[in-house]
C-alpha positions in Angstrom: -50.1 -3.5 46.1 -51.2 -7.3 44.7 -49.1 -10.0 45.6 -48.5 -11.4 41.6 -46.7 -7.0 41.8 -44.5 -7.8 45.3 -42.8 -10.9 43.9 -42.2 -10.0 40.4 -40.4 -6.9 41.6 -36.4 -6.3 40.9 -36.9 -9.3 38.4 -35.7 -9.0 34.8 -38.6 -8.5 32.5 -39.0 -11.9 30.5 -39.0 -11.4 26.3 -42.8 -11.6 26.2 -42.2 -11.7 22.0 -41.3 -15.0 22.0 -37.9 -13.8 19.5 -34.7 -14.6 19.9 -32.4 -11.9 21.0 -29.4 -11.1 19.4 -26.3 -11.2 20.6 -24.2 -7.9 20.9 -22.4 -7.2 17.7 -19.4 -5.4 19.3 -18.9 -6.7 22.6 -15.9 -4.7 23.6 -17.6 -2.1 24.9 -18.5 -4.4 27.5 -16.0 -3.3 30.8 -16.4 -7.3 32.3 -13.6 -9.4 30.6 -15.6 -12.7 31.5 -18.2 -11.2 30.2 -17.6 -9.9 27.2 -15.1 -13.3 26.3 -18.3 -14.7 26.7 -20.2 -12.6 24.6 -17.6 -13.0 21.8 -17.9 -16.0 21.6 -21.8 -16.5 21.7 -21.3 -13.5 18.3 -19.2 -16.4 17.0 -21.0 -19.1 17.1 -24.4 -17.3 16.1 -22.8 -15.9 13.1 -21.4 -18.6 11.9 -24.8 -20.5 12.8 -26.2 -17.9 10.1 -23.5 -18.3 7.3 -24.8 -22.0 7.5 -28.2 -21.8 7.4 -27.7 -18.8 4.5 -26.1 -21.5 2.6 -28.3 -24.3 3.4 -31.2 -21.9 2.1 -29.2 -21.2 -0.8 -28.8 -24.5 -1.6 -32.0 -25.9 -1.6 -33.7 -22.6 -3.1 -30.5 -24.0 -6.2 -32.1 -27.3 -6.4 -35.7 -26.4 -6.7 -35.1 -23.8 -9.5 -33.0 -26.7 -11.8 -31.2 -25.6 -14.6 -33.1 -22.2 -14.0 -31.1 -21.3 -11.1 -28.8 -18.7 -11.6 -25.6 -19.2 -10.1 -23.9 -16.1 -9.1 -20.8 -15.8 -7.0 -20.8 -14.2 -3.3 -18.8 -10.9 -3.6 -17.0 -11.3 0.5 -16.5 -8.1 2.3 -13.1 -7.2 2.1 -11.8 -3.6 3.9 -11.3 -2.3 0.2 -14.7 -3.2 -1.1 -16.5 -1.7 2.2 -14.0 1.2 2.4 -15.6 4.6 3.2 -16.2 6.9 0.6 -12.9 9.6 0.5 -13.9 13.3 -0.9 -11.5 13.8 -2.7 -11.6 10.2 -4.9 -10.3 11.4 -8.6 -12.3 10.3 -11.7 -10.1 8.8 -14.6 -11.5 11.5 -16.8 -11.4 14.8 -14.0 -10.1 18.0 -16.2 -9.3 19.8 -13.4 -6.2 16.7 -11.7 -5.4 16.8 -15.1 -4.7 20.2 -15.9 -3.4 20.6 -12.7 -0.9 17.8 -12.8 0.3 19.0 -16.1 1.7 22.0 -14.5 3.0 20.4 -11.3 6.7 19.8 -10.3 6.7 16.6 -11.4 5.4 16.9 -15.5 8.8 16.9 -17.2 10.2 13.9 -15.3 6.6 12.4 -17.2 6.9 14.0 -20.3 10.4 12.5 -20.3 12.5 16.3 -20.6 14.1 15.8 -17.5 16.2 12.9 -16.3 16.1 12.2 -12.4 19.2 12.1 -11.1 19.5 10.8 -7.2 21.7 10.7 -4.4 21.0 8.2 -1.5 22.5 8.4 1.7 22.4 7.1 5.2 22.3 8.1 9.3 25.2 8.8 10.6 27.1 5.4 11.8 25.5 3.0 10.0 25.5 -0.7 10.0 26.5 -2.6 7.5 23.9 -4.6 6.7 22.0 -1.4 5.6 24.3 -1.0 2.5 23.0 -4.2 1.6 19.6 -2.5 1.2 21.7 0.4 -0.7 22.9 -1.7 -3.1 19.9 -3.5 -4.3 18.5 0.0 -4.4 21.4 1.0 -6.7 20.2 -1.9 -9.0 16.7 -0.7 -8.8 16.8 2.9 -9.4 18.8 3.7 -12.0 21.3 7.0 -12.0 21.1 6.7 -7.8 24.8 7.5 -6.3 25.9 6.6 -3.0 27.3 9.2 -1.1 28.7 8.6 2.9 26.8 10.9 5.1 29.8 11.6 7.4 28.5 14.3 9.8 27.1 16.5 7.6 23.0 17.8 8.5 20.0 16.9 5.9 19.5 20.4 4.9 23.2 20.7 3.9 23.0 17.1 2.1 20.0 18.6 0.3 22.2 22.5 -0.2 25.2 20.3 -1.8 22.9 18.0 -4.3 21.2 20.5 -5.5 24.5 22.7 -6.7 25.4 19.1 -8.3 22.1 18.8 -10.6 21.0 15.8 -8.3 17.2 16.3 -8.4 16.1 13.8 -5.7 17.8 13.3 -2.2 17.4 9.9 -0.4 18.2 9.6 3.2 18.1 6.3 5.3 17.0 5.1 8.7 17.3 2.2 10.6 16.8 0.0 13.2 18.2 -2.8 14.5 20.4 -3.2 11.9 17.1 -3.1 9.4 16.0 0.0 7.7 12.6 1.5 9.4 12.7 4.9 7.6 13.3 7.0 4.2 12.9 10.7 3.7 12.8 11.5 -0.1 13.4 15.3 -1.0 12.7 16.6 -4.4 15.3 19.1 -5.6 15.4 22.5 -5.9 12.2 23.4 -4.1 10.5 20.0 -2.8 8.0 18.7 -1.9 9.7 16.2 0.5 8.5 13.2 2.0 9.0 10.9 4.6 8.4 7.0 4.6 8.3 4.0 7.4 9.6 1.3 5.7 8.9 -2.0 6.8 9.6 -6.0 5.6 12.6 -5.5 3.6 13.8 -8.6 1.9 17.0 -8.2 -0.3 17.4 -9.7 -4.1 19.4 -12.9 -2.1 16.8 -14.1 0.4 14.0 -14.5 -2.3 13.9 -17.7 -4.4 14.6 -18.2 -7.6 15.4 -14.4 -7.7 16.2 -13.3 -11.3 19.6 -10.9 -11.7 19.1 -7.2 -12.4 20.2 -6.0 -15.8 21.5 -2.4 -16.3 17.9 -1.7 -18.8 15.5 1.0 -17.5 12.6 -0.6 -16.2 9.2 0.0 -16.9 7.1 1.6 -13.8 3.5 0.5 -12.5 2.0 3.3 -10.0 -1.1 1.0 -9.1 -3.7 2.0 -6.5 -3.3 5.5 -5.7 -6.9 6.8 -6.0 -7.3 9.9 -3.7 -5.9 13.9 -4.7 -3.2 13.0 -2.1 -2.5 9.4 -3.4 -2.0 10.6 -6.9 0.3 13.6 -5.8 2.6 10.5 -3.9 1.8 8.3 -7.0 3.6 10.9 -9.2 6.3 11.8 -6.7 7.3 8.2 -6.4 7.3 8.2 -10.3 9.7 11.1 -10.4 12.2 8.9 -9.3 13.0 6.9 -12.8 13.5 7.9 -16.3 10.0 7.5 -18.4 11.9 5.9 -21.5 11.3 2.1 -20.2 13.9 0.4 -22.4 11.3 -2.7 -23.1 13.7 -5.3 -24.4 15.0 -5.7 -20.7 11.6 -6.9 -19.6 11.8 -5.5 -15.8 9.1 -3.7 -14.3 8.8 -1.5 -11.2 5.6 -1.9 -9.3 4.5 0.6 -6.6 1.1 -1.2 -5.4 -0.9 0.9 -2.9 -3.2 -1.3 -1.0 -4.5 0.1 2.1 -2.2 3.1 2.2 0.7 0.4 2.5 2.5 0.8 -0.7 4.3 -2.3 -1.7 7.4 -2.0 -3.8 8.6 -4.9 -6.1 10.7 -5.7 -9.0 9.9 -8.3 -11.4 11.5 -9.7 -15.1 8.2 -10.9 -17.6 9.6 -14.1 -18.8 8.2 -15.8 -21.9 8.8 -19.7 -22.2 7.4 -22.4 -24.4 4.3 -24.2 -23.2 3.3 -28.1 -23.3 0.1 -27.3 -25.3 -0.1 -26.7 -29.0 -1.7 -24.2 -31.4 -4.2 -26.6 -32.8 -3.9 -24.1 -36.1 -0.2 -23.5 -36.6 1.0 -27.1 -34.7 3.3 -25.1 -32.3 3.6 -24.6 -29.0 2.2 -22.1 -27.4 4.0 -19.2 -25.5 3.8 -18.4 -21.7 4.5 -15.5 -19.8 5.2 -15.7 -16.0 7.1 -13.5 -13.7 10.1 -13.7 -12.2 11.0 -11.6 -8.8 14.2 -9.6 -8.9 14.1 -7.5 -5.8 14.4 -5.9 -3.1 11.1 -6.0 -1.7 10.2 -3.7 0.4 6.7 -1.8 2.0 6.3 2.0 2.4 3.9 4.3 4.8 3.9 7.9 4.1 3.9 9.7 7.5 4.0 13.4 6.5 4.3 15.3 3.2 5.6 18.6 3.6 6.2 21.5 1.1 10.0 22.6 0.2 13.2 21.0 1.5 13.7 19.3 4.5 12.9 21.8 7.3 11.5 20.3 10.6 11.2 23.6 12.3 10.1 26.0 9.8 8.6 23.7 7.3 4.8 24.0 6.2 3.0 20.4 5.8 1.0 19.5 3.0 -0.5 16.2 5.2 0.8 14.7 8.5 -0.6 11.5 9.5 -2.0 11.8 12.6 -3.1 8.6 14.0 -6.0 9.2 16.4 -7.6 12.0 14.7 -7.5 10.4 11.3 -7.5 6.3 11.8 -11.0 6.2 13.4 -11.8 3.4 11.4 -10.3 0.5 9.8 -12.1 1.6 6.4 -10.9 4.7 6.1 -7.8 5.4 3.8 -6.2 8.5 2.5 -4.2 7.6 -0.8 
């Protein structure tokens, strides 16, 4: 054994290529907490060290072109733009959703033959501050009727709506004196549906909150892209009457943005601008929004078919979180 062999023994190899390692890209596999703080921060620093020197390039690549240069925008990731591809995505133009949605259980509250008709209820014993909630839903959904749940059982809440003509049943949860949950049943034979809600705000605690008129409003289902997104999509729109009366101005929004699904309530306003129509001399018009509430934010947790029925009920989709939320790209509606 040579000598230059016996000392350069249990040594770390030196990088003989003369580049610059990387730094790990995930360092949280790494078990040492000094470590890998370390590590995170070196990622840091080196990436933003590369966003400069991207721009720097940019730049000067910019100014040597001249008025040749083309100037075009950097697109930045965002989790919808790099979401992962779901199966079952539906084209605008698929025959098959189509054809299947104009049978479903859900066409003649679209086609406008059937009115919805709902009854909304609550836990047993609940706080006041949750009729709060129960009112500004009131104002938002119109034909919704309070009824006390006393002690009566979901399945006979949903027994005794249905010999009523309600079609939907609405039951409330809550927490902390703040609603956490709603389970929506569609009458006679489902499906039925159960929401966390989250970040209520009511009509009073937003600012410069418009007052709800008795008109229907118009309804916005916005985002729901998947098979499963448009089947909640359409259930959610079962809930109002589909003859908007347009001179009230209000719109419904259900925005689904990373399976959060953001309910608002807004008035179009149109006032008079400061500029002028250069060809008519008068002012023009602008339109802006004004917020009527409540706001509120929904996450479907299971779908299942029929009435409420926890033990003998068949699911359509449960969300399960650590089989199905392996990644933060990944959405289902």
């Amino acid at each position: 054994m040579g000598k230059s062999e016996f000392i350069d023994r249990g040594k770390k190899p030196s990088n003989t290529a003369g580049v610059k390692r990387t730094v790990i890209a995930n360092p949280s596999k790494i078990r040492n907490k000094m470590k890998r703080n370390e590590m995170y921060g070196k990622y840091v620093l080196q990436k933003k060290a590369q966003k400069r020197a991207d721009r720097l390039r940019r730049a000067k690549e910019a100014e040597a072109l001249g008025e040749d240069a083309v100037h075009t925008k950097q697109t930045p990731r965002t989790l919808e733009n790099t979401r992962e591809i779901e199966k079952t995505m539906v084209k605008p133009d698929d025959e098959e959703v189509l054809a299947d949605e104009a049978e479903d259980e859900f066409a003649s509250y679209f086609a406008d033959e059937v009115r919805p008709k709902l009854l909304v209820t609550t836990r047993p014993r609940p706080s006041k501050e949750l009729f709060h909630f129960i009112g500004g839903l009131v104002q938002l959904i119109p034909n919704m009727y309070f009824y006390p749940r006393r002690s009566y059982g979901v399945k006979d809440i949903c027994k005794y709506a249905s010999n009523r003509n309600f079609t939907h049943v609405v039951i409330l949860s809550e927490k902390s004196k703040v609603c956490n949950g709603m389970i929506v049943s569609h009458l006679p034979a489902g499906p039925t549906a159960f929401f966390k809600v989250s970040n209520v705000v009511p009509s009073k605690d937003i600012a410069h909150h418009g007052n709800i008129t008795n008109h229907i409003p118009e309804l916005v289902l916005n985002g729901f892209g998947t098979r499963l997104g448009h089947r909640v999509g359409r259930f959610l729109g079962s809930l109002f009457p589909h003859n908007a009366q347009f001179q009230g101005r209000q719109v419904a929004t259900f925005h689904n943005q990373r399976d959060y699904i953001f309910v608002r309530h807004h008035r179009y306003v149109f006032e008079e601008g400061k500029d002028t129509n250069k060809e008519t001399g008068k002012k023009k018009t602008k339109a802006r929004l004004q917020e009527l509430g409540p706001r509120f934010t929904m996450k479907m947790r299971w779908l299942q078919e029929g009435t409420f029925d926890t033990q003998f009920g068949e699911y359509e989709w449960i969300h399960k979180r650590k089989e199905m939320d392996t990644t933060r790209r990944k959405f289902h509606l």
